[in-house]
N, C-alpha and C positions, 0 to 999 in steps of 0.2 A: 326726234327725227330719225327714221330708219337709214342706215348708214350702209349702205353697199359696195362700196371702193376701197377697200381695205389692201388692194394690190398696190393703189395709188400711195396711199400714205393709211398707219393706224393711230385710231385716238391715243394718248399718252396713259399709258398703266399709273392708278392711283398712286401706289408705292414707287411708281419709277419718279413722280412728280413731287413726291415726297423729297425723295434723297435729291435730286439736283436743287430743289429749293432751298434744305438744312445746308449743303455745301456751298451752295451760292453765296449765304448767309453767314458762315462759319468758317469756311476753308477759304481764304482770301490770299496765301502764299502764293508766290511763284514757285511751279514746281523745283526748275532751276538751282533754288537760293536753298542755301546749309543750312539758316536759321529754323527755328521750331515750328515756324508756319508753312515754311516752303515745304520741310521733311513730311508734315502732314497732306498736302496738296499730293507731294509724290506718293506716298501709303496709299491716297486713293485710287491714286491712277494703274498703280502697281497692282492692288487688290480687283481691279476692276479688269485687268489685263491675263489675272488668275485663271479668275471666273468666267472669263471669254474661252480663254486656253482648254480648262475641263469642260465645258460643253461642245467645244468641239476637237475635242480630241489632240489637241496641238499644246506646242511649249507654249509656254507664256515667254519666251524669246520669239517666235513666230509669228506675231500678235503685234502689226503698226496701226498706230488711231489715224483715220484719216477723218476729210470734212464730210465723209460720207460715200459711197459707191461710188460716184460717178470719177469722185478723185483718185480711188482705190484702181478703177478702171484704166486711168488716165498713168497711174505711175507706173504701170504695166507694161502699158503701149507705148511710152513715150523711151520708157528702158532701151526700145530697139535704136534710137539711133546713135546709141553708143558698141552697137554691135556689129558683129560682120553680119552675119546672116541679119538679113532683113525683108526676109518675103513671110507674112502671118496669112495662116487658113483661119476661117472664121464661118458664121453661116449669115442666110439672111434674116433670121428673125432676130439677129442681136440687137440689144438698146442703142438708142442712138448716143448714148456713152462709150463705143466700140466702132461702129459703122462708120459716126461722125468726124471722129477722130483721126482714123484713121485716112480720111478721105484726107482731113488736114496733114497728116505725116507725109502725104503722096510726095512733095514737093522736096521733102527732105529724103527720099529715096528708098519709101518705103512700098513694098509693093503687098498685095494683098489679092486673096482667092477667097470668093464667097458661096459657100456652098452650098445649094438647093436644099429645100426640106421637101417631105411626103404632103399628100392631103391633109394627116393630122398634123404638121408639123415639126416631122421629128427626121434627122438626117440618116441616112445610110452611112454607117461605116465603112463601107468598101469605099465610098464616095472621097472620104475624110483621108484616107491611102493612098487614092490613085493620085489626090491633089499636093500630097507632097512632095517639094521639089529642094534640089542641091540647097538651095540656099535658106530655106521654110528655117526661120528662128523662135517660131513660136506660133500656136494654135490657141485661140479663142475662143470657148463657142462655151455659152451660157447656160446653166442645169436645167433653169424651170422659166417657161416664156412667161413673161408680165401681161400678156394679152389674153391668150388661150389656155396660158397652167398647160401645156406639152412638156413632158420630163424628158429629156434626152438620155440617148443609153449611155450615160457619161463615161462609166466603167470602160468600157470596149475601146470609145475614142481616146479614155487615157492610154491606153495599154496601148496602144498604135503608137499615139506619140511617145513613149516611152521606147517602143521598141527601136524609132528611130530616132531616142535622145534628143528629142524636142521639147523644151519646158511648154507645160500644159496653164492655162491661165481659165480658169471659170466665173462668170458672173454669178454669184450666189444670191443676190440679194432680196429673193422672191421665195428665197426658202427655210431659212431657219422658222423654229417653231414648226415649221409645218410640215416636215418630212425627217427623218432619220438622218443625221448629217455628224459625218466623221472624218476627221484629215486622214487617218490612216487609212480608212477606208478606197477613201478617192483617191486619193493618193496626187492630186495636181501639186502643182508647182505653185501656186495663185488661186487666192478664190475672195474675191469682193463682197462687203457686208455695210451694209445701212440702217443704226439702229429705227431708223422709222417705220418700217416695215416691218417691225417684230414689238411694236407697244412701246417706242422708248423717243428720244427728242430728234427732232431734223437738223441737220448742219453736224450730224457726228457718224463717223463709220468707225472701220477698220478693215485692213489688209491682210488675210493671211499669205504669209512667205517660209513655203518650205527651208528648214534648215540646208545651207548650200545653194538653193536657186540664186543665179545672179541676179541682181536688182541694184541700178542707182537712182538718186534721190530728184522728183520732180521740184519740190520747192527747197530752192537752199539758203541756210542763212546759220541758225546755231546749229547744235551738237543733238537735238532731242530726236527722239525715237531709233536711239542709234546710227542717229547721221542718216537716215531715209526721210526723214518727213520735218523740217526744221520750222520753226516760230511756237511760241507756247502754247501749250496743250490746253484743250477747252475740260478744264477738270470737272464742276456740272455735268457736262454732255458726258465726258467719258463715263463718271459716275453711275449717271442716269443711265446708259447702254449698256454696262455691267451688270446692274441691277435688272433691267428689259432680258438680255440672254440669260441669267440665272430661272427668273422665273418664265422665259421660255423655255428652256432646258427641260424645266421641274412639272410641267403641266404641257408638256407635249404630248403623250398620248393624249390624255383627255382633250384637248384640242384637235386631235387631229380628227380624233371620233365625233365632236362637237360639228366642225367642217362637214364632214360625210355625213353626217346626219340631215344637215340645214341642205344639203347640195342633193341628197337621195330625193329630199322631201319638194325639193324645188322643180327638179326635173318631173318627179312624177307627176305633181299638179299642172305643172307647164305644159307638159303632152297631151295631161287633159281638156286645159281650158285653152291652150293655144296649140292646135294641132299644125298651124302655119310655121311653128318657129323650128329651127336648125341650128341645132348645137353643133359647136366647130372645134378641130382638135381629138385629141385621141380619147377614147373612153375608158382606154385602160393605164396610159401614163400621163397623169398628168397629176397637179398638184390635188389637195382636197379644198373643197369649195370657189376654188374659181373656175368659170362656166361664162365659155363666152357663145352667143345667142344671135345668132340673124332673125330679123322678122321681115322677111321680103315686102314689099311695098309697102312698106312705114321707114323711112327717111330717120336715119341714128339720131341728128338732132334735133328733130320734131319729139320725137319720144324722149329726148333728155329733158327738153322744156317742159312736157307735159308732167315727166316724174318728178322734177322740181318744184312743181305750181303745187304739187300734192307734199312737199317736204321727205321726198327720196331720193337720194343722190346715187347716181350707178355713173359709169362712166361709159365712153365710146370706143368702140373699134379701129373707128377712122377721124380723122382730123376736121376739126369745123373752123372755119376763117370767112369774112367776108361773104356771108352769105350764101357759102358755099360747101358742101361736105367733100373731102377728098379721104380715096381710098385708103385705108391701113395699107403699110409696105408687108406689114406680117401677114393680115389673111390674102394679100397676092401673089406672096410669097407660096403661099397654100395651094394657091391656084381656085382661089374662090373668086365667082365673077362681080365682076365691079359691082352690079345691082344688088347681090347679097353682101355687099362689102358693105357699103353704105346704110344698110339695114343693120347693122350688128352692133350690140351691145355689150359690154362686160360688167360679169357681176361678182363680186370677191366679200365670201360673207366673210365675220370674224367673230371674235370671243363672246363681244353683249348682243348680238343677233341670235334672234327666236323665231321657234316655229310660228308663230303668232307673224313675225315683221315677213317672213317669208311664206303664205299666206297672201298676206293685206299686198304684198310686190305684185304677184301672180293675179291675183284678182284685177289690180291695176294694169296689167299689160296687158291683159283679156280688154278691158275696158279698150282701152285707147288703141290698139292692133283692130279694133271693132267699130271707130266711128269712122 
């Protein structure tokens, strides 16, 4: 079955399925406990906290496992109401792991500035400055949109916040593997990661925290990950997610050219056989191979069912419920009109996608854009 949702969740790496199996089966300590099983559960976790560290450029002291992104998000945002300053700049195309959250902190006294994007998606930094205020205790605003792959000029905005010593927090989790990604480079204060997104198991993250960024702990109870992240650590998952960023690391170019490939090849036939569609987002920054697609007067989830019926799974732009499609907040965000909202598609190739399955896609949307 041709598999196009890769932004969504990706299939599990043979080898990454391997190791979480062998440790599931083998490694049964708490990590916790002195005795020789416990010490081996830690070796994993520690080895795997390594191997996160060198791929992206961090200590492996900087390196908290969470349950995954959205909790990585969450111990970020929730830090603030232990702080004085408590007003966060953010934009509008953030996950609703940021957005939603936030709207929940309102009540505890948090206030928050959302800041508009371009047509493609991507914010003006002057924008990100002038919205700074006395109290701004942190800025928000995510590398690579999950919708339309729009790269923000991350650099620039950190260098703002920086300049007025505001810890910077980025949503990563739509990037590894698939772009150039280094702590020192970016140099944030925070950056969120989800091994499911880069070939490895769901229900496991982790958090980068600059050395020195303040941070206190969202769930508390024991001592583990240094008193940031307390209850025992999913040592499989971590395993498996160590093993996922090692061999993302190691086959990142070739992946990335893999992407650009399947995504030149998509577009160009797409122009051909469907002269109606409009691609949305920037052409020059954005991630490779995600490609989001309006086809005006074809309704997002008529076109989902149809690629289903055929055994393709792509995802949508905007929200289906009750018999009814609702706009994306991201391409309104864009300023795209509702009619092409609702016509838009998202397509995110990955590793075992071929010219051949992207082909047999295009011919399919010709098809059905056509009855």
């Amino acid at each position: 079955m041709p598999y196009f949702d890769h932004s969504a969740t990706t299939p599990i790496h043979p080898e990454v399925l391997n190791i979480i199996t062998d440790v599931s089966k083998n490694i049964y300590g708490n990590p916790s406990s002195v005795y020789a099983s416990g010490r081996k559960a830690k070796a994993i976790i520690e080895e795997a906290r390594k191997n996160i560290a060198i791929a992206i450029d961090a200590s492996p002291s900087d390196i908290i496992f969470t349950g995954g992104g959205s909790e990585a998000n969450n111990i970020v945002l929730w830090d603030l109401i232990h702080r004085e300053k408590k007003h966060v700049v953010t934009s509008a195309i953030e996950h609703p792991a940021i957005l939603t959250v936030l709207k929940k902190l309102e009540p505890m006294g948090i206030t928050y500035t959302v800041l508009p994007v371009n047509p493609q998606g991507r914010i003006d930094p002057e924008q990100l400055n002038k919205s700074i205020q006395s109290d701004t205790g942190l800025i928000s605003i995510m590398m690579a949109n999950n919708e339309v792959g729009t790269i923000q000029p991350i650099n620039e905005l950190i260098e703002i916040a920086q300049n007025h010593e505001i810890p910077f927090h980025s949503d990563t989790v739509q990037t590894l593997g698939k772009i150039p990604l280094s702590v020192r480079e970016f140099s944030a204060d925070y950056m969120s990661f989800s091994a499911h997104k880069f070939y490895g198991p769901k229900g496991v993250g982790f958090l980068y925290k600059k050395e020195g960024s303040p941070l206190n702990p969202l769930i508390i109870g024991g001592g583990q990950e240094r008193k940031l992240r307390a209850g025992t650590e999913n040592v499989p998952g971590i395993a498996g997610m160590g093993k996922a960023v090692l061999l993302a690391s190691q086959n990142q170019s070739q992946h990335m050219k893999h992407l650009e490939a399947l995504e030149t090849s998509f577009i160009a036939l797409l122009n051909r056989e469907c002269p109606i569609a409009i691609i949305n987002g920037s052409p020059t920054h954005h991630l490779p191979g995600v490609i989001s697609v309006s086809f005006p007067g074809n309704k997002s989830d008529i076109l989902l069912a149809k690629l289903d019926r055929i055994g393709m799974e792509v995802s949508s732009g905007s929200a289906c419920g009750s018999g009814s499609v609702k706009p994306s907040p991201v391409l309104e965000a864009m300023g795209i009109p509702e009619s092409q909202n609702i016509s838009t598609l998202r397509f995110s190739f990955g590793r075992d996608n071929t010219q051949e399955d992207v082909t047999a896609l295009v011919m399919a949307l010709n098809q059905f854009t056509n009855e």
